[in-house]
ROVEX-109474 format. One record per residue: residue number from 0; residue in one letter; x, y negated, z of N, C-alpha, C in turn. Coordinates in steps of 0.2 Angstrom, whole numbers, plus 5000, padded with zeros to 4 digits. Atoms other than C-alpha are relative to their C-alpha. Layout:
BEGIN
[pt NUM; A; [X; Y; Z]; [X; Y; Z]; [X; Y; Z]];
...
END
This chain:
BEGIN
[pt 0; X; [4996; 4999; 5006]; [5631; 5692; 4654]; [5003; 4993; 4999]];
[pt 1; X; [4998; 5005; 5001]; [5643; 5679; 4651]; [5002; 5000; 4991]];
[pt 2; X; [4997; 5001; 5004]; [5651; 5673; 4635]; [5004; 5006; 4994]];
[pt 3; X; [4998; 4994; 5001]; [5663; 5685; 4634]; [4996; 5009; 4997]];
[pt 4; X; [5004; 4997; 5000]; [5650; 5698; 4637]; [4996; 5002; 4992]];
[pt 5; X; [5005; 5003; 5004]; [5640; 5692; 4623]; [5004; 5003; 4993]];
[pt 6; X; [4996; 5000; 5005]; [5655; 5692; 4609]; [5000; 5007; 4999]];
[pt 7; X; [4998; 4991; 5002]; [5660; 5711; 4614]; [4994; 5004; 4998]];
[pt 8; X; [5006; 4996; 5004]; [5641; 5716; 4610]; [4998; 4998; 4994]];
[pt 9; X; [5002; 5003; 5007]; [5642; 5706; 4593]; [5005; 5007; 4999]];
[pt 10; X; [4998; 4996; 5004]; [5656; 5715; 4589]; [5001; 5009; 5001]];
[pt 11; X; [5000; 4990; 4999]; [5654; 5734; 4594]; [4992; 5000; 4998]];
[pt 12; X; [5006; 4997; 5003]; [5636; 5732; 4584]; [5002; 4998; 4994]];
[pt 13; X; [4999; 5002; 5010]; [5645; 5726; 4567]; [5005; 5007; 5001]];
[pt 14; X; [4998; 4994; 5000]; [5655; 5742; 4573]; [5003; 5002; 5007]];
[pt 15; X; [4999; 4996; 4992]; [5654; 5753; 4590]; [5006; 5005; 4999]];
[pt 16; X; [4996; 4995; 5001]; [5669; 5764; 4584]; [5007; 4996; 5000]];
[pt 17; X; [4994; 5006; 5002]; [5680; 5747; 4584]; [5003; 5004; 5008]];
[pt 18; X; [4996; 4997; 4993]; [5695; 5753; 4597]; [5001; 4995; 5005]];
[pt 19; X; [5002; 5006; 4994]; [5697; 5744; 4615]; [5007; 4995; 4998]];
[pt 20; X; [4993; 5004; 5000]; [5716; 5738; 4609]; [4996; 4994; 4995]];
[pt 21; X; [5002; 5006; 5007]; [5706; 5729; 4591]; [4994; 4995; 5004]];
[pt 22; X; [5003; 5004; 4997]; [5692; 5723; 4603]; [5003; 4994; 5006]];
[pt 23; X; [4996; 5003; 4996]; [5704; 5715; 4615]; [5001; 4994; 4996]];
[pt 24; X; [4995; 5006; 5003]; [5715; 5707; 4601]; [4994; 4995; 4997]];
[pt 25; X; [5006; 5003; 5001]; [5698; 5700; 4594]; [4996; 4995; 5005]];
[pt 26; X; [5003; 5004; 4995]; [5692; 5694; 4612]; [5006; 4995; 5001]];
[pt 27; X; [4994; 5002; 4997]; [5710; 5688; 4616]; [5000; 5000; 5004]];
[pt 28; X; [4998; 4998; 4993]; [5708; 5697; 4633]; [5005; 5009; 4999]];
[pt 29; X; [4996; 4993; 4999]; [5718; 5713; 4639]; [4995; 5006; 4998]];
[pt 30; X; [5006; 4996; 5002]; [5712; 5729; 4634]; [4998; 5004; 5007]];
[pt 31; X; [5002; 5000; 4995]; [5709; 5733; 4653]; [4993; 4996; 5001]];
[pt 32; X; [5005; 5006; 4998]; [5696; 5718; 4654]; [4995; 5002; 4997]];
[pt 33; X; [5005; 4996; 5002]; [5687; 5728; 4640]; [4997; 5006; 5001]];
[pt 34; X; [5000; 4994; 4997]; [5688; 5744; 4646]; [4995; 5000; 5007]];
[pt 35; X; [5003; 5003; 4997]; [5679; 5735; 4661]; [4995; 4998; 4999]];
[pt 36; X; [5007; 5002; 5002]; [5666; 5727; 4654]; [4996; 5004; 4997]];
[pt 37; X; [5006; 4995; 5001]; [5660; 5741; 4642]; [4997; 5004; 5008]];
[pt 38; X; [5004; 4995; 4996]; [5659; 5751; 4658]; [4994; 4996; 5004]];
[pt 39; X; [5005; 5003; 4996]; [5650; 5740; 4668]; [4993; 4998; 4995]];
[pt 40; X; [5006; 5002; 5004]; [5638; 5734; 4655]; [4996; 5009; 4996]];
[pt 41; X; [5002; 4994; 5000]; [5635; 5754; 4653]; [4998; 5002; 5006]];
[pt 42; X; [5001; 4996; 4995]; [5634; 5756; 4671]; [4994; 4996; 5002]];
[pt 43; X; [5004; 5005; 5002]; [5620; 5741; 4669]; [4997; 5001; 4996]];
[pt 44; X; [5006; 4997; 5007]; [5611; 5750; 4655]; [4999; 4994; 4995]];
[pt 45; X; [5001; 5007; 5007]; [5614; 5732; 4646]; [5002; 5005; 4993]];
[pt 46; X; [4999; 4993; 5005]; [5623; 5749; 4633]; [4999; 5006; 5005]];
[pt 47; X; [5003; 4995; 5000]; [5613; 5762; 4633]; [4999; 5006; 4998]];
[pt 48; X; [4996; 4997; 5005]; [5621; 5771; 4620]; [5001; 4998; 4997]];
[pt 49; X; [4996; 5003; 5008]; [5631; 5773; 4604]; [4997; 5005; 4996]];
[pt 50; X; [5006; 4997; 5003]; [5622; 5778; 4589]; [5006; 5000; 4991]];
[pt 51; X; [5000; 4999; 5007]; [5626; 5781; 4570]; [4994; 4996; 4994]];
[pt 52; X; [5007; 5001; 5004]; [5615; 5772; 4555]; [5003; 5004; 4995]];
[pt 53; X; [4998; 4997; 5004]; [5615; 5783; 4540]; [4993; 4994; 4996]];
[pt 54; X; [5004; 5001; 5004]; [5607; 5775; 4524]; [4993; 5004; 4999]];
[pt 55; X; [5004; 4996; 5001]; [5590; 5780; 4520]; [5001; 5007; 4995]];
[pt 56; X; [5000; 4995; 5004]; [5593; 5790; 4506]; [5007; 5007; 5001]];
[pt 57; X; [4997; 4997; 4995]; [5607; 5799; 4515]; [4998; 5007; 5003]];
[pt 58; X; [5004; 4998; 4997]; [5593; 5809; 4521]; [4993; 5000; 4999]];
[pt 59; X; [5007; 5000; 5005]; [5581; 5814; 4505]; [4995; 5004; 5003]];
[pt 60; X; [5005; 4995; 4999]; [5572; 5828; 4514]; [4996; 4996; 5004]];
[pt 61; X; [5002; 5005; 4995]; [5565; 5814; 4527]; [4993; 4996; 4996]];
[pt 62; X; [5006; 5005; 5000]; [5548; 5803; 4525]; [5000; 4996; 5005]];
[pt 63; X; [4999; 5005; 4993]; [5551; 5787; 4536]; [4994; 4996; 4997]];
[pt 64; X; [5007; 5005; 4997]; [5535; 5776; 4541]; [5000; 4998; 5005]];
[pt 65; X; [5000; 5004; 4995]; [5531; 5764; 4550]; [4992; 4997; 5000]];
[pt 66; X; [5006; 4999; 4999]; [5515; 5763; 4558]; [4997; 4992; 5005]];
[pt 67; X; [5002; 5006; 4993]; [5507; 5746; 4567]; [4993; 5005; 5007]];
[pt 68; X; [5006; 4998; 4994]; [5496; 5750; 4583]; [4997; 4995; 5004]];
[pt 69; X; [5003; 5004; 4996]; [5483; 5740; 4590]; [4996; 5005; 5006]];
[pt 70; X; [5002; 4995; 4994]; [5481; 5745; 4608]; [4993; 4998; 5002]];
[pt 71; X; [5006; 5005; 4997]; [5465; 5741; 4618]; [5001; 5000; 5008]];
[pt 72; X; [4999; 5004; 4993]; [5462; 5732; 4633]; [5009; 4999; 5000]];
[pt 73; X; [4995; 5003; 4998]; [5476; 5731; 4643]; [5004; 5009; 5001]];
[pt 74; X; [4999; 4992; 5001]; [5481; 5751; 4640]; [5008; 4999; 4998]];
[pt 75; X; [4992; 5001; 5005]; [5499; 5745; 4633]; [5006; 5004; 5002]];
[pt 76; X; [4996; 4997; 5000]; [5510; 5753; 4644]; [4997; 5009; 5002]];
[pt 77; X; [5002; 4991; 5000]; [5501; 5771; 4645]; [5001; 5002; 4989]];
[pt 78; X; [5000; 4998; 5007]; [5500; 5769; 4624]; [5010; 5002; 5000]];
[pt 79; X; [4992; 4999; 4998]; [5519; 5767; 4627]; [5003; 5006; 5000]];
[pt 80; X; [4996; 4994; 4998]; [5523; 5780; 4636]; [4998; 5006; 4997]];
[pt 81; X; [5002; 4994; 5005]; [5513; 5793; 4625]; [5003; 4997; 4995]];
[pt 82; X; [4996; 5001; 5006]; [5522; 5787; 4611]; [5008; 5001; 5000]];
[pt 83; X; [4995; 4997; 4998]; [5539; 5787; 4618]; [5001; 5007; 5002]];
[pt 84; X; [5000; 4995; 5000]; [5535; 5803; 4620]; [4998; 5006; 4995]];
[pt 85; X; [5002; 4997; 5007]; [5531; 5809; 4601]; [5005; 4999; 4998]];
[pt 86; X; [4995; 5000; 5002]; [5544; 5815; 4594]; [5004; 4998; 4993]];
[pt 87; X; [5001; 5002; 5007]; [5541; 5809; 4576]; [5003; 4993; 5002]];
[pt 88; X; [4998; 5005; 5000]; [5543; 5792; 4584]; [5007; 4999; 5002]];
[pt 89; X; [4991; 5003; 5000]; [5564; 5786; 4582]; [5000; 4994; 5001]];
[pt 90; X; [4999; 5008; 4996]; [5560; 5766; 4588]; [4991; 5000; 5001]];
[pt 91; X; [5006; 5003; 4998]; [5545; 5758; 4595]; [5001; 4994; 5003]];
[pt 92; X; [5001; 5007; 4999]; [5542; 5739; 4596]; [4996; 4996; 5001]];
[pt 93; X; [5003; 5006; 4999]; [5533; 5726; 4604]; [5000; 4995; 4999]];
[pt 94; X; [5001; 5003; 5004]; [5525; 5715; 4593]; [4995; 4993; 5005]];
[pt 95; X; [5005; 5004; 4999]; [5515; 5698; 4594]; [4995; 5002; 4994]];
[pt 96; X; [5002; 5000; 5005]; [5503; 5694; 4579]; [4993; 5006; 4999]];
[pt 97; X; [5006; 4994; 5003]; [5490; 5710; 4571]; [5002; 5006; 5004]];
[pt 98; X; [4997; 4994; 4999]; [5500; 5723; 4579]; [5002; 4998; 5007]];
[pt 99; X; [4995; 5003; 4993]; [5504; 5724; 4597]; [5006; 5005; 5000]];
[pt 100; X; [4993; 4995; 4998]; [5517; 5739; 4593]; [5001; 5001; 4993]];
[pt 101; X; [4996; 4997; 5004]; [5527; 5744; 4579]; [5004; 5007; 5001]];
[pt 102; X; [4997; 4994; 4998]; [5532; 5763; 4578]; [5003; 5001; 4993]];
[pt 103; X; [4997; 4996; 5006]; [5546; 5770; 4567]; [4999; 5006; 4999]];
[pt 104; X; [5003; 4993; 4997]; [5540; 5789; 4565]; [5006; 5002; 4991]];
[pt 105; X; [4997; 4996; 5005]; [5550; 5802; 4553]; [4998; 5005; 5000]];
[pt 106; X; [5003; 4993; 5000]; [5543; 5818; 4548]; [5006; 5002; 4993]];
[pt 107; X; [4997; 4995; 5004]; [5551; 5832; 4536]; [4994; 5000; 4995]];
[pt 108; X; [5004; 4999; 5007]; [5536; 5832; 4522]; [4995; 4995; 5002]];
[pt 109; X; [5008; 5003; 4999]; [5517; 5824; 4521]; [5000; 5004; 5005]];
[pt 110; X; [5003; 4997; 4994]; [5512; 5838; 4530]; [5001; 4998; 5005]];
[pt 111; X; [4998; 5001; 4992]; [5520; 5835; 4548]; [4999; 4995; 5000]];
[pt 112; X; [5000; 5006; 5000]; [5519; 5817; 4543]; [4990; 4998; 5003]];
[pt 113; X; [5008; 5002; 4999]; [5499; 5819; 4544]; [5000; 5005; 5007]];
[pt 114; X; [5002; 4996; 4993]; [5500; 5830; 4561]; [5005; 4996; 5004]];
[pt 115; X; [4998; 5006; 4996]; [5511; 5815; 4569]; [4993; 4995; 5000]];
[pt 116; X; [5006; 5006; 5000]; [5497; 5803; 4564]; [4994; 5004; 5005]];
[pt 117; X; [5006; 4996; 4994]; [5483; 5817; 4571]; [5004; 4998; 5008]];
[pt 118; X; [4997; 5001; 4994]; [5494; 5815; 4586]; [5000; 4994; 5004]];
[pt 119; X; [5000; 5007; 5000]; [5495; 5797; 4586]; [4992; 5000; 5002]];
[pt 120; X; [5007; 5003; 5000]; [5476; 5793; 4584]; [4998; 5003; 5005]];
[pt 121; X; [5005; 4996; 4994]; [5470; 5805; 4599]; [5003; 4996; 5008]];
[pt 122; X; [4997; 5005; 4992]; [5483; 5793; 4612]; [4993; 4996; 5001]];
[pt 123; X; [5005; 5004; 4996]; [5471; 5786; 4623]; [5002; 4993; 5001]];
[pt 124; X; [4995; 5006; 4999]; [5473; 5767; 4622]; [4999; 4997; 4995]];
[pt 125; X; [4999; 4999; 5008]; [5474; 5767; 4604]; [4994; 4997; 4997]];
[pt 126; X; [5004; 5001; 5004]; [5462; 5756; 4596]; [5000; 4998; 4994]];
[pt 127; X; [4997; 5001; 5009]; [5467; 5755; 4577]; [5008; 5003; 5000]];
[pt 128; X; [4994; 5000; 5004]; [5482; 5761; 4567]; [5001; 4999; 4992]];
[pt 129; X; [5000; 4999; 5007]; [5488; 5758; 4550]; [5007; 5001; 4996]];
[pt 130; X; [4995; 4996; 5001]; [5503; 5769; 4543]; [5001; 4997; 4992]];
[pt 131; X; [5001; 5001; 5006]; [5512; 5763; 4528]; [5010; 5004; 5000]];
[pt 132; X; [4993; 4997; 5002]; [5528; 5775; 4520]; [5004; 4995; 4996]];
[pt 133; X; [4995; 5002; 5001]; [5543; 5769; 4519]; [5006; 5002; 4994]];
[pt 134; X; [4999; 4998; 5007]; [5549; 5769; 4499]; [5006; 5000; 4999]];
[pt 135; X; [4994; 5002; 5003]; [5565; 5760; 4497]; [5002; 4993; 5004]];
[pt 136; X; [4997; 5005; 4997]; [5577; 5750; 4508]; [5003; 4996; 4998]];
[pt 137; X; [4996; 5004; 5003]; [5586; 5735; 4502]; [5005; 4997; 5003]];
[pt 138; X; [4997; 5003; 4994]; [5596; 5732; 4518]; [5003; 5004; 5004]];
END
């Protein structure tokens, strides 16, 4: 990724619906030359999609949490891939520090929110978790 590269991913993450003519005249290249580079950098999975943020509260019926995970041993990429693969979880992050992972999880009520965690804590791998609900966003 060059330079170029760099700029057009600044600006389609302050907004991805920005058109190829307003990203050109912003790049000061042709709109060809972006048209180009989105593909290639999609055909390079560098974008891997395009996505929507909705405010938290956008979305009352929802319980967002966020869970740290201490893995054991060297179990990291199987904790992973069973996590990736729970459907509750909507990000997951590799952490330094107390936490070697961070999981963003969203349930519909407590209840489904306590049978993701049942879910969680039975991943093999998994040596500690601590789950704290997510109240109020200020950002």
């Amino acid at each position: 990724m060059d330079d170029t590269d760099k700029k057009l991913i600044a600006l389609m993450r302050a907004d991805a619906r920005m058109s190829v003519a307003t990203l050109a005249a912003k790049l000061g290249v042709a709109r060809g030359t972006v048209t180009h580079r989105l593909r290639r950098l999609e055909d390079e999975q560098v974008i891997v999609g395009y996505t929507i943020k909705l405010r938290p509260e956008a979305e009352p019926d929802h319980i967002r949490a966020w869970m740290g995970v201490q893995v054991e041993g060297n179990q990291t990429h199987e904790v992973v891939a069973s996590l990736l693969g729970e459907p509750a979880a909507v990000a997951l992050h590799d952490t330094n520090g107390r936490w070697d992972l961070w999981a963003e999880l969203r349930a519909s009520s407590p209840a489904e929110l306590s049978k993701v965690l049942e879910r969680v804590r039975l991943i093999k791998g998994i040596r500690h978790t601590e789950t704290s609900i997510l109240l109020k966003s200020f950002r």
